[in-house]
N, C-alpha and C positions, 0 to 999 in steps of 0.2 A: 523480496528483492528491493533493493532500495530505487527508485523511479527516476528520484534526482540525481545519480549515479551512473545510470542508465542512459538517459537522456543526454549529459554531457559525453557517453562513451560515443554515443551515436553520432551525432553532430559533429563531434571530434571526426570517426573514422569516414561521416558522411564529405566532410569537406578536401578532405584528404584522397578518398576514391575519385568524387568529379574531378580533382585538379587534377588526377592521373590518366583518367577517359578525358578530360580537355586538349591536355597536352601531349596524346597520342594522335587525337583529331586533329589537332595542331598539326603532328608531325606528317601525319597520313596525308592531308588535302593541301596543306603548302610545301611542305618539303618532298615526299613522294611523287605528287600530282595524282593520287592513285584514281579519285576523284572530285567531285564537286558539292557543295554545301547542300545546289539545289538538289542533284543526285539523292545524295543519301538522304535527303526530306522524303521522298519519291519510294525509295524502298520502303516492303510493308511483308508483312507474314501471317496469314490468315486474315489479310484486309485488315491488319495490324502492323500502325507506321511504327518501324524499326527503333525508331528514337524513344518511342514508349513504352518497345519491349525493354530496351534496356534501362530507360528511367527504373520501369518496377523490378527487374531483377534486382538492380544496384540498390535498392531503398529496401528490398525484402531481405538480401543477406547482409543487406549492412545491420539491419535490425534483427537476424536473429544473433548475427557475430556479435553486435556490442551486447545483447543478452545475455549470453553466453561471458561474455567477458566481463561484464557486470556481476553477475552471479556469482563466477569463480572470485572475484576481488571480495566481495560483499560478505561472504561467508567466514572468513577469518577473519575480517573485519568486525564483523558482530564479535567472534569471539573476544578478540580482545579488547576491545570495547564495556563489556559486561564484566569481564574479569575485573576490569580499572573500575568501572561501578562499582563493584563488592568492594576495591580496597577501599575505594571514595570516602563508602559510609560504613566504613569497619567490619565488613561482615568477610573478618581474616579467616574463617573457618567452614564456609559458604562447601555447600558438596559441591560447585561446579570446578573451584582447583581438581578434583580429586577425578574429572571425568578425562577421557582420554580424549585428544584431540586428532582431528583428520590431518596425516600429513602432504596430501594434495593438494600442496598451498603453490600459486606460482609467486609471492614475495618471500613466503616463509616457508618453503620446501621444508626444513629443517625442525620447523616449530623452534627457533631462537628467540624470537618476541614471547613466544609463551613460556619460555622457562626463564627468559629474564622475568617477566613477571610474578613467576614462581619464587622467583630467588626473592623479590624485592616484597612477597609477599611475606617468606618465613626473615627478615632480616626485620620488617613492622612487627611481625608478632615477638621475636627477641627483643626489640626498642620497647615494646607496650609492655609485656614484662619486665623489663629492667626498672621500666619508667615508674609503675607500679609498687615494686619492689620498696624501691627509693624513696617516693613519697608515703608508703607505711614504714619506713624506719625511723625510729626514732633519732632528734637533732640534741643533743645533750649539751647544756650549758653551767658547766659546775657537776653537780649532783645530780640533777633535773634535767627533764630535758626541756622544751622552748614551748610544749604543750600544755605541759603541766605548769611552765610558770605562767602562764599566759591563764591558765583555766584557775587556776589559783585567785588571783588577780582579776577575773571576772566575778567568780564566786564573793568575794569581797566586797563590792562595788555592787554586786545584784542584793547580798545584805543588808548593805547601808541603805539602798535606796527602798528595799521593802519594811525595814523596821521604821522607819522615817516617813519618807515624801509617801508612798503606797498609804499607810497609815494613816497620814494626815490627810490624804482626800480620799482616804475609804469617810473620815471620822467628817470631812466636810460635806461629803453626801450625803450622810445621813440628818445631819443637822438640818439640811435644804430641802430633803425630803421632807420631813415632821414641818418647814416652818412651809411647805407648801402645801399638806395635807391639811394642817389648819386653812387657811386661806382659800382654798377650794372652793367652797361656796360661796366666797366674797365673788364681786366684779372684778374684771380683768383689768386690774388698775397697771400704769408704769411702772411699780413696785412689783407686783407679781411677774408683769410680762419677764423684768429684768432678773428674778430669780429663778424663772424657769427657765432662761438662756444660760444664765452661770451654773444651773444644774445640767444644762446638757453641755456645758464646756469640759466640768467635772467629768462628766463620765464619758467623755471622749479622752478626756486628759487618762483616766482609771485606762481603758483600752488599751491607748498606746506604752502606759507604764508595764503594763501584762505582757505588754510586746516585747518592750527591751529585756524584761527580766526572762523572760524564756528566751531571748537572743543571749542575754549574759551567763544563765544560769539555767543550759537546756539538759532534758532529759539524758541521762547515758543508756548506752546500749547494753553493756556491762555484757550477761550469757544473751541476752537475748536476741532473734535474730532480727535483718533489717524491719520487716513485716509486722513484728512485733512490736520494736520500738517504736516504728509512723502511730502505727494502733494505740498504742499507749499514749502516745502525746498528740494525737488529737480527740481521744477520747478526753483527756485531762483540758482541752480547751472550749470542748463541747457547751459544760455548764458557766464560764469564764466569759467567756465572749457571744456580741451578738452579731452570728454570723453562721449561716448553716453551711455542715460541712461533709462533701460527699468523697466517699473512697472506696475503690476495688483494689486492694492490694494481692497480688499473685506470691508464693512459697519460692524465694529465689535459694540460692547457692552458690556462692562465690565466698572470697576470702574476706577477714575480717576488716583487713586495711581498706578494701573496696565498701563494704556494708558504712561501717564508721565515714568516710567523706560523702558517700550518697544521702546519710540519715542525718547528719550535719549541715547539709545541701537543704533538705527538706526544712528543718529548723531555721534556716537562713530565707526562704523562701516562704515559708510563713508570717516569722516576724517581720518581713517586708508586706508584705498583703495588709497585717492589721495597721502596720504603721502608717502605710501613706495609699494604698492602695481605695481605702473606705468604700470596701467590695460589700456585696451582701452574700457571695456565695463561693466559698472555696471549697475545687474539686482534687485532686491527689490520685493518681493512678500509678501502679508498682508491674508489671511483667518480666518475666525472660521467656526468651526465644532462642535456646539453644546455646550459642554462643554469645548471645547478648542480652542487658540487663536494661531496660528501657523506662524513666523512669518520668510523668506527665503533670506537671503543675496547672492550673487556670483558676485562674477569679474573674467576676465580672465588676470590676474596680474603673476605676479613672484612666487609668493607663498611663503611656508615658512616653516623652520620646526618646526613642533608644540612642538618636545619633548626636543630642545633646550634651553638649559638657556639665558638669556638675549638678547633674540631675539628681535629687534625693537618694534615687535608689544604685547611683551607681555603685558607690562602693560595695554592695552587698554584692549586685551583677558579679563585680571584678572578682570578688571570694568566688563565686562560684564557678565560674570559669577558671580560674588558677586549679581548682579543687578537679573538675573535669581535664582540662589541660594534663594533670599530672597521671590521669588514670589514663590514658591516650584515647578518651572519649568525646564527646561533640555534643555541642549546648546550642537550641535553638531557641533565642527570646525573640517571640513575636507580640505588639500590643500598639495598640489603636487606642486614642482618644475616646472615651466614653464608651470603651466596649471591650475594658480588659488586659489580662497579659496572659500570654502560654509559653511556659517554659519546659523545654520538652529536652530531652538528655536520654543520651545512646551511650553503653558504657561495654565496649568489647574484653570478652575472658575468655584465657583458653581453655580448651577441652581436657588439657591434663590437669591445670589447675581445678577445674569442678570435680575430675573423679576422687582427687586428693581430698577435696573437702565432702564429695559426699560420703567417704571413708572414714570420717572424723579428724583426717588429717590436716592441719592448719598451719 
């Protein structure tokens, strides 16, 4: 039972009964004359003054009536309450819709709150499908559609820059290398110090080129599923970067248009990590839980601040959110100065759509 509920029921009906035993005292010793103040002081029942038998009756059934009336409000008030939670954080599928409700409600005799809820529940999961739907269809401009000109056009640009610039300070590291392994055994002269700084600018420069190009020109999903792809492209960045990389990915099932923006999502979240984040430990974690597809980013990087304008990383944030946005899922970026970022993402799917795809139907 709720205390604070309670408490005001009481107080409420406490103040309310005195004014009504006041102003019958009232009416009895000035307007009656029936008797007198000091009189009924004087009256007692078992050597017990009258006035404090009824103090404690008046305090005890006031306190089990506002209990009683506490309890009855409280009770469907949780319900619906809880229900609004499940829709909060998307859990449209949750078994508690599906249990039956007590209809000894005294605001909702009816259960009318609960089946508007109900209604406003299957009207979210039609929106979250539609919404879904929509953002896996394809946007066609000309021949093409706005993905493929777009992936085209990355492709392109992630070429140029690996035949080239990638190239030329793969080929400047190594030159810096050799002219530091000679020198090794020399004294730490201002020559050396200064090429062993322009060789760790290189290969911080190499890093973040690794970054854009698996931002420009990321792995595709093609047959395989989400679990697979993560696995693959961070296995491919395992030997590439220096950065240890931890994952528990779970066997999901959902549709292809949902897999393709979560493993897009992940890709975008990574190249963010290596490029500005200068983490030493990216963690990756993939589950479902029924009707939802839960999907957990963290590095322990620099961080950053989220409510900042023009913050490096925001444009990425924004893709990923439009990307979640569109699945009618929920993105939580939490990160702190000097101790990281967790980016954690909830992605709701109905239970007809998972039998179709566990069907092979897609």
């Amino acid at each position: 039972m709720n205390m604070r509920l309670w408490m005001r029921i009481f107080l409420h009906i406490l103040m309310l009964v005195s004014a009504l035993i006041f102003l019958i005292f009232i009416v009895l010793i000035f307007g009656a004359k029936l008797f007198t103040i000091s009189d009924f002081l004087k009256v007692s029942w078992i050597n017990i003054p009258l006035y404090v038998i009824i103090i404690a009756v008046v305090l005890a059934a006031t306190l089990l009536y506002s209990a009683y009336i506490a309890t009855s409000l409280n009770e469907p008030f949780e319900e619906v309450k809880n229900r609004l939670n499940w829709l909060v954080m998307d859990k449209y599928q949750h078994s508690i819709f599906e249990e039956e409700v007590d209809s000894d409600s005294w605001f909702d005799e009816n259960n009318i709150i609960i089946e508007n809820i109900n209604r406003l529940r299957v009207r979210l999961l039609h929106l979250t499908n539609d919404l879904q739907e929509f953002s896996a269809a394809p946007l066609f401009v000309g021949s093409e559609t706005r993905e493929e000109i777009i992936e085209h056009e990355r492709q392109r640009i992630a070429r140029e820059l690996h035949d080239s610039v990638s190239q030329q300070l793969f080929a400047a590291m190594m030159m810096l290398s050799a002219i530091n392994e000679v020198e090794k055994n020399e004294e730490m002269t201002n020559r050396r110090k200064q090429l062993i700084k322009v060789e760790e600018i290189i290969s911080n420069a190499q890093t973040e080129m690794r970054a854009l190009l698996l931002h420009l020109r990321p792995v595709e999903l093609n047959d395989k599923s989400l679990k697979e792809g993560i696995t693959q492209l961070l296995n491919e960045l395992k030997n590439k970067i220096p950065i240890e990389l931890i994952y528990q990915l779970e066997d999901t099932q959902m549709e292809s248009g949902i897999e393709d923006h979560l493993f897009r999502i992940v890709q975008e979240a990574v190249s963010n990590t290596l490029r500005h984040a200068r983490a030493s430990k990216l963690e990756v974690y993939l589950q479902q839980d029924h009707d939802t597809v839960s999907l957990k980013i963290i590095d322990d990087g620099v961080g950053f601040d989220i409510e900042r304008t023009g913050n490096i990383g925001t444009y990425g944030l924004a893709n990923m959110k439009e990307r979640i946005n569109s699945l009618g899922g929920t993105i939580k970026i939490v990160s702190l100065k000097n101790q990281g970022t967790i980016i954690d993402i909830s992605t709701p799917i109905q239970r007809e759509k998972l039998q179709l795809v566990k069907e092979g139907v897609k």
